[in-house]
C-alpha positions as CSV (number, residue, x, y, z in Angstrom):
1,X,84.0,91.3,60.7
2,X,82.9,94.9,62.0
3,X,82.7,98.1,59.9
4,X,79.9,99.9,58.6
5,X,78.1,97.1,57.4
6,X,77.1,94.9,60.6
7,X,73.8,93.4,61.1
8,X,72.3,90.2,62.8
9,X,71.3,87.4,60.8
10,X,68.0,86.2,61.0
11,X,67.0,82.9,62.3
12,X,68.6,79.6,60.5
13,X,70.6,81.8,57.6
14,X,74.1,82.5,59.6
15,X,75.8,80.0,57.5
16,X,74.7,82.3,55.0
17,X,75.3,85.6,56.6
18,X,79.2,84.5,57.5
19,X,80.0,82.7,54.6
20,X,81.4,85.5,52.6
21,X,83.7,86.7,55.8
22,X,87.2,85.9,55.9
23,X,88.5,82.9,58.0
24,X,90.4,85.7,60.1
25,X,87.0,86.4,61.4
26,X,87.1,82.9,62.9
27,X,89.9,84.3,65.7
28,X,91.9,81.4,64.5
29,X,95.3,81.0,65.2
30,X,97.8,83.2,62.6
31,X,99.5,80.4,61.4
32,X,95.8,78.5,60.5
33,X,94.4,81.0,59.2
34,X,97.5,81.2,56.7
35,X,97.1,77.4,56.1
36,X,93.9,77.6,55.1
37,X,94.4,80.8,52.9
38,X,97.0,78.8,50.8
39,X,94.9,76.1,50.3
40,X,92.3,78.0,48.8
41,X,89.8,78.3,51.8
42,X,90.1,82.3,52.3
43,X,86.1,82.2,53.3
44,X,84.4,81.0,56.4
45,X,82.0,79.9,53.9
46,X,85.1,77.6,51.7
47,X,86.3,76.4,55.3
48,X,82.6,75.1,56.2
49,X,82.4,73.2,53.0
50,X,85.0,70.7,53.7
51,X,84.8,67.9,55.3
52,X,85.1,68.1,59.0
53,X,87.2,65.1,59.8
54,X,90.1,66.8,57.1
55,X,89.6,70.1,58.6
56,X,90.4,68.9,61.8
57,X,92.8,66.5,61.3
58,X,94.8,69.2,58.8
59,X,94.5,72.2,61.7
60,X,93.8,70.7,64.3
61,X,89.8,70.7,67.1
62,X,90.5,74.3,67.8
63,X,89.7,75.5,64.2
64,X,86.6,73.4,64.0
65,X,85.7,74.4,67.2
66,X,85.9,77.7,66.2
67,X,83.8,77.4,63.0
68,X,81.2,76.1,65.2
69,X,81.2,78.6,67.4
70,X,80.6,81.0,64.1
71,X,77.7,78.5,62.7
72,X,75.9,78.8,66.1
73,X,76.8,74.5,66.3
74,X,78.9,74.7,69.5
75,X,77.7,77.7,72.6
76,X,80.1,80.0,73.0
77,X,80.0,81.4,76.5
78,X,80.3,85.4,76.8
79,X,82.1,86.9,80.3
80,X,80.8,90.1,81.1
81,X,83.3,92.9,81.2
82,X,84.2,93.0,85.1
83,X,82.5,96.5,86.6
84,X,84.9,98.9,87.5
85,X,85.9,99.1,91.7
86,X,83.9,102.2,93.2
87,X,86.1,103.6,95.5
88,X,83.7,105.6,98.3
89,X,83.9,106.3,101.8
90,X,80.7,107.4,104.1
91,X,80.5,108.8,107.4
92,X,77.5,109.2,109.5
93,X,77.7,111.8,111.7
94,X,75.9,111.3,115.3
95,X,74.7,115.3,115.5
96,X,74.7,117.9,112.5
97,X,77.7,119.6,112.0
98,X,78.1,123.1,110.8
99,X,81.9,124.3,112.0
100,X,84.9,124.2,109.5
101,X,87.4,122.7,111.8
102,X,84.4,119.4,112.7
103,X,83.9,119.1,109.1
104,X,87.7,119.1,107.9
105,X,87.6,116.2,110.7
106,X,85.0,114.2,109.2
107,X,87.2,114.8,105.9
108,X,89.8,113.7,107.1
109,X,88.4,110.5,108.4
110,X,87.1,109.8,105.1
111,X,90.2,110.4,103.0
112,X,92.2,107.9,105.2
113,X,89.3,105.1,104.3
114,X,89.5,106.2,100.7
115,X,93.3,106.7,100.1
116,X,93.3,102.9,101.8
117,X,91.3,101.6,99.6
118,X,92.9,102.8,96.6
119,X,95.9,102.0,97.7
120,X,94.8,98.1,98.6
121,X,93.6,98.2,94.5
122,X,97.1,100.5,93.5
123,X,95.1,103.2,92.1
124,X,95.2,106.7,92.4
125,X,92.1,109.7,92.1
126,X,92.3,112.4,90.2
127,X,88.4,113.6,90.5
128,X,86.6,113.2,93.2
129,X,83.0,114.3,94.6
130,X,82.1,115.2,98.2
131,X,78.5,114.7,98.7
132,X,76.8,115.9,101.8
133,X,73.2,114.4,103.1
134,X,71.6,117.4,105.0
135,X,69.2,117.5,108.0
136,X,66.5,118.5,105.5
137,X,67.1,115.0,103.2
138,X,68.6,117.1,100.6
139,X,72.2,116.6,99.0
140,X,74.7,119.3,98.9
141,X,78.0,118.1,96.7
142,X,81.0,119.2,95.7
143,X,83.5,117.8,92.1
144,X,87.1,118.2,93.0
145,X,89.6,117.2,90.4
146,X,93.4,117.1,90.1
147,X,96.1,117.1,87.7
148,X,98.1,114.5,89.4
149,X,96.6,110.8,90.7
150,X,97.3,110.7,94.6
151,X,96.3,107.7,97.1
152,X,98.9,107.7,99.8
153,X,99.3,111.4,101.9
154,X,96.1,112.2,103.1
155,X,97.5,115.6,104.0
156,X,98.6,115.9,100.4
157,X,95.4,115.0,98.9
158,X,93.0,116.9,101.6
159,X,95.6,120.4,100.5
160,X,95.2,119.8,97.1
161,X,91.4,119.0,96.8
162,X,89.9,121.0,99.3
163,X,93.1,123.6,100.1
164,X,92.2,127.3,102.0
165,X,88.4,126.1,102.9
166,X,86.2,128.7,104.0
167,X,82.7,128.0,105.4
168,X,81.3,129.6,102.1
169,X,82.8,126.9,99.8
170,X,81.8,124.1,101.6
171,X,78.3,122.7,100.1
172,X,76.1,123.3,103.0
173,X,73.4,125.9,102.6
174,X,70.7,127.7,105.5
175,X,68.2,124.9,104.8
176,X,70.4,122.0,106.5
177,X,73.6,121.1,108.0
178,X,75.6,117.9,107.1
179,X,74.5,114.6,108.4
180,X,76.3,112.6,106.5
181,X,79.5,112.6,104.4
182,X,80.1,110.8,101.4
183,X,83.3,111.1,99.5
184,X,84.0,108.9,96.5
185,X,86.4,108.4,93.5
186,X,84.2,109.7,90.6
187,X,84.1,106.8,87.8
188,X,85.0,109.5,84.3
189,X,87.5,108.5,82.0
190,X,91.0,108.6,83.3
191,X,90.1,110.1,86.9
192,X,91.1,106.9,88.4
193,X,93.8,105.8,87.3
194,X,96.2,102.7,88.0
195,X,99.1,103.6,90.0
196,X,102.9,101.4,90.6
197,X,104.2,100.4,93.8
């Protein structure tokens, strides 16, 4: 039933190991777990000890189902937690590109394929990472991060992430000029973030 205490019981003792838990711990209903408290069977261990046609005849298939389940009797199938959307946008570029103004282009391309898909999923970035592939096969990136989640005005989001750009601040370096753009949503805690209508 969590806490400090946890452990895995070893092969052919989890009646044992459960016994002394609650019957909360059974994720029965409120109302049969309250039943069975008043009648005395405040254990998993006390519920498992009467007879099965009573118990479920009394509270009905779902509580012996769910004892079951806890004895390892009846599977219990597990749905992994969903993964989280990545919200990305690439551009390939045909030639190397080393000017402001044809890089702001590029970003600008990319921030109207990412501001579309977080608006498709109604989500809004607050971080987000420009990562450039160089002719040398080396990547160049960049964090930007926000106070306030944007998806919709690319113009908005483009001032605000990447606002008075100078060659200097972009992440090139002498060793390569971009080949390839990536920019992406970056995946932190509370940097994207799920946005109304």
């Amino acid at each position: 039933h969590g806490g400090e205490g946890q452990m895995i019981a070893p092969r052919g003792q989890t009646r044992a190991a459960i016994s002394g838990l609650p019957v909360t711990a059974l994720r029965l209903e409120p109302e049969t777990a309250e039943g069975l408290t008043a009648l005395g069977l405040a254990t998993i261990g006390d519920a498992a000890r009467v007879p099965r046609g009573s118990l479920a005849r009394r509270f009905g298939l779902a509580a012996l189902k769910r004892l079951d389940q806890a004895l390892g009797a009846e599977p219990e199938p597990v749905a992994p937690a969903r993964a989280r959307p990545t919200f990305a946008a690439r551009l390939t570029l045909p030639e190397p590109i080393g000017l402001v103004d044809d890089l702001m282009a590029g970003l600008d391309r990319l921030l109207e394929r990412l501001c579309q898909a977080l608006e498709r999923e109604q989500q809004g970035a607050r971080a987000l990472r420009l990562t450039m592939r160089r002719v040398d096969g080396a990547d160049a990136s960049r964090p930007i991060a926000t106070r306030i989640a944007n998806r919709s005005d690319i113009g908005i989001v483009r001032t605000t992430m990447f606002g008075r750009v100078s060659r200097r601040s972009w992440p090139t370096c002498s060793a390569g000029t971009p080949r390839r753009m990536i920019i992406s949503a970056e995946r932190k805690r509370n940097c994207i973030i799920r946005m109304k209508v």
